[in-house]
C-alpha positions in Angstrom: 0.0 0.0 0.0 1.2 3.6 -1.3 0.0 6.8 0.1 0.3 9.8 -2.0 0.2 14.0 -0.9 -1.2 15.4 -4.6 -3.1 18.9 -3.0 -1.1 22.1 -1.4 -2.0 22.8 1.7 -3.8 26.3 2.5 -2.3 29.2 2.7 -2.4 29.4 6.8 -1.2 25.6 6.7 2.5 25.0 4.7 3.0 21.5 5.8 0.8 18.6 5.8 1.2 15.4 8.3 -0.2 12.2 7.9 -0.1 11.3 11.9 0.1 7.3 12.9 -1.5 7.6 15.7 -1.3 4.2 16.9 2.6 4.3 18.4 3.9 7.0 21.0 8.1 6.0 20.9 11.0 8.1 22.2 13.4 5.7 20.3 12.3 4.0 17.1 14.2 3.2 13.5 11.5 4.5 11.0 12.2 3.3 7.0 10.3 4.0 4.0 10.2 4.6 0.0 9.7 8.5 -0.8 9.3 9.5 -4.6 9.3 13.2 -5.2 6.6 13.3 -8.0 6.1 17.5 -8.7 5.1 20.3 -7.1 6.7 24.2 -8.3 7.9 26.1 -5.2 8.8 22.2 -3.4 9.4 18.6 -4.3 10.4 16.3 -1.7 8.7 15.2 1.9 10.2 13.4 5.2 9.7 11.5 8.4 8.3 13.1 11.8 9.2 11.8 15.0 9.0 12.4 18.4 5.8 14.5 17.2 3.8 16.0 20.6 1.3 18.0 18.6 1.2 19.4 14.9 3.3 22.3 16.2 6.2 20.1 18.2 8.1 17.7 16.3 11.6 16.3 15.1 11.7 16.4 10.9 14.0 14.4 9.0 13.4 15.8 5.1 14.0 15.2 1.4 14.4 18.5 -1.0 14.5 17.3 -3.6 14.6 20.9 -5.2 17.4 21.9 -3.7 19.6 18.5 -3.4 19.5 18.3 0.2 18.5 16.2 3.0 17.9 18.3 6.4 17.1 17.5 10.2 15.3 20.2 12.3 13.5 20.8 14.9 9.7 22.7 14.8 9.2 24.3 17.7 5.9 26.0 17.9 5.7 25.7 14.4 8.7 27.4 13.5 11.8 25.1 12.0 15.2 25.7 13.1 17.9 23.6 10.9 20.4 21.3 13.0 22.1 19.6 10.3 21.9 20.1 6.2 24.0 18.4 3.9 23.7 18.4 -0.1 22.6 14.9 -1.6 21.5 14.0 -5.2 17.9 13.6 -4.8 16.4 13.3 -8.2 12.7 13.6 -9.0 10.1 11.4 -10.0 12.9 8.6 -8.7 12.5 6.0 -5.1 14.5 6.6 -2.5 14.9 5.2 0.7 15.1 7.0 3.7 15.9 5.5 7.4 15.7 7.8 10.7 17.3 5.8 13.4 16.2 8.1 16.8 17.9 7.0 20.0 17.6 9.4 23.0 19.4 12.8 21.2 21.0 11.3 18.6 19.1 10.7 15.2 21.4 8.6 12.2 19.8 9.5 9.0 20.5 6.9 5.6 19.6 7.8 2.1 19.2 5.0 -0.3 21.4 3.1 1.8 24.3 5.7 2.3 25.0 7.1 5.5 24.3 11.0 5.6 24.8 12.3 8.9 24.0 11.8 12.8 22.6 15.2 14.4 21.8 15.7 17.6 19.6 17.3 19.9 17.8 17.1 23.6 15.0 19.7 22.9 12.2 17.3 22.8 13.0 14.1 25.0 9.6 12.5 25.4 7.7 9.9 23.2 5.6 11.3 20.9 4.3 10.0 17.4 5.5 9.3 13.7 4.3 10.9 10.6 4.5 11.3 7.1 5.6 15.1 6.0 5.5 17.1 3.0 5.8 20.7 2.2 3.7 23.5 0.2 2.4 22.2 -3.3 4.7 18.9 -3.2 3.3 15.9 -4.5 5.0 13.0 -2.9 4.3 9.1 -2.9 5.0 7.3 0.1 5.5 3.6 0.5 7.1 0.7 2.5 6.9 2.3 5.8 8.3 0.7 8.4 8.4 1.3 12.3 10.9 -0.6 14.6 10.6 0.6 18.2 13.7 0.5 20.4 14.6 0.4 23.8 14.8 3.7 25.7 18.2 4.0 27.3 18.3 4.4 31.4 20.6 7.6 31.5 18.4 9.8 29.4 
């Protein structure tokens, strides 16, 4: 099963989140198939964890625009970039994304490469996973896949 963002969101909404509402994890390894598919101003989409309200969340994204792969943090819904690095992300191609998030450190893999580990102890609780996109990107998900993991003691 594929799920696919095709309409922009409204002006007073940029971003659109398809919640799974059925987890709450602090630490989880989240996979899945992201194909960038159109969309003027952006192309691309992500992975939310950690998410404590539509507002409050960790973002791992795809731009595929710009040829980059980001981690932030939204904070009252305003996005502050932790760590950006360039990546070919072609359009209207799969790629496979991973988010490995153990207590403040989050590994992030691109079609099986390695892109970066960021860090960050801003939002330390469970919270839920979600699918992400951005203004009038149309993105296909698929393959989604959530593997909780144990919660370390010291954190």
């Amino acid at each position: 099963m594929a799920i696919e963002q095709v309409g922009g969101p409204t002006a007073e909404d940029h971003f659109a989140l398809a919640i799974y509402k059925s987890a709450s994890l602090k630490n989880a390894e989240i996979s899945l198939r992201l194909n960038a598919t159109g969309g003027r101003s952006d192309q691309g989409g992500g992975i939310a964890v950690r998410l404590s309200s539509p507002q409050n969340y960790y973002l791992v994204q795809l731009d595929a625009l710009r040829d980059r792969v980001l981690f932030s943090l939204v904070s009252n819904g305003v996005s502050k970039e932790i760590v950006a690095v360039d990546a070919d992300i072609a359009s209207h191609t799969w790629h496979d994304l991973t988010v490995r998030a153990k207590d403040d450190q989050f590994i992030v893999s691109l079609d099986g490469t390695w892109m970066f580990t960021g860090f960050d102890k801003t939002l330390s609780q469970p919270g839920r996973i979600a699918l992400w996109t951005e203004g009038d990107s149309i993105t296909r998900f698929d393959s989604i896949a959530i593997i909780p993991l144990p919660n370390s003691e010291e954190y």
